[in-house]
N, C-alpha and C positions, 0 to 999 in steps of 0.2 A: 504494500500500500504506500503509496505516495504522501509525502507529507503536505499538506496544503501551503506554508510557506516554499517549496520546493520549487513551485509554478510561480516562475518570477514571470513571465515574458508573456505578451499577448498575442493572440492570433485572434482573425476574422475569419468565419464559418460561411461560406457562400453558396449559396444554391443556386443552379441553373433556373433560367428559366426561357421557353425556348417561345417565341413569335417568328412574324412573316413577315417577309421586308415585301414591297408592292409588288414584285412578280410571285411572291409566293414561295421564296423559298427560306427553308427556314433557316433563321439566327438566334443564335445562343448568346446571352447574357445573365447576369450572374445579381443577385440579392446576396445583400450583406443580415444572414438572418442571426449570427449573433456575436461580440468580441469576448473572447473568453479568458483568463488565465491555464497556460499550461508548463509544462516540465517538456524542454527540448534535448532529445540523444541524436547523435547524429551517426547510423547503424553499419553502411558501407557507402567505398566510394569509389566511380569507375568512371578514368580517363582516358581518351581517344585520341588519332591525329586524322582529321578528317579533310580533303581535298586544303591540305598544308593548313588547316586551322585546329586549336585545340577544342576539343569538344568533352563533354562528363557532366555527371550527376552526380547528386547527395540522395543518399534513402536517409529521410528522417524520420523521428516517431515524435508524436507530439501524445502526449499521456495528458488530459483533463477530465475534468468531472461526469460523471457520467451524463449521454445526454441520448433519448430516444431516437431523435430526428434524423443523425447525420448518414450519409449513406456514402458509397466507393461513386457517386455521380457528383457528390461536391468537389470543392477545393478549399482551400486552405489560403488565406493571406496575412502573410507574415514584415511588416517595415515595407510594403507596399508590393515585394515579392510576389506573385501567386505561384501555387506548390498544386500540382492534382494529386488525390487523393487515390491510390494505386492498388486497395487493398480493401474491403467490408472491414469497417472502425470495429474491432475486438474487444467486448466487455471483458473486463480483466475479474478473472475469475468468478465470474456468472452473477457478481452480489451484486451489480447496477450501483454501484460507486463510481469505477474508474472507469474510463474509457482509451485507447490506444490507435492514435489514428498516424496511419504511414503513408507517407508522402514522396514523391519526387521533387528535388529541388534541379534543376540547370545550375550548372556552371557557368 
């Protein structure tokens, strides 16, 4: 269990939401549905050299309070960052306290 001082750092919870631009085809934007306090690990990291530029990702885990809503279709925004969300957020051990949600970051 997480200590609740432990969640220094905040993130933004955003949900898709998807409309029609005039020809109809759809476009995806994002609702900020909540800012939360979480605990950041940063879990592995893979670096590339791609057409002579460097290319990589961070996997992060961001560990916060338990919450019903969040699903692997949000994202995450972190210092203005956005991170998707790459994984169904894992109740930490079934009690609906913690939650564990794993993220891709760019490099």
């Amino acid at each position: 269990m997480v200590r609740i001082g432990s969640r220094r750092i905040w993130i933004s919870l955003q949900a898709p939401i998807v409309s029609r631009d005039a020809m109809g085809t759809p476009v995806t934007s994002y609702l900020t549905v909540a800012t939360v306090p979480a605990k950041e690990t940063a879990m592995r990291s893979d670096e590339a050299i791609v057409a002579m530029a460097q290319t990589g990702y961070v996997i992060r885990n961001f560990n916060i309070r338990y919450r019903s809503d969040v699903n692997a279709k949000w994202r995450v925004l972190k210092d203005g960052k956005q991170m998707a969300i790459i994984a169904p957020p894992i109740d930490i051990n079934g009690m609906r306290r913690e939650l564990d949600i794993k993220v891709k970051d760019s490099i």
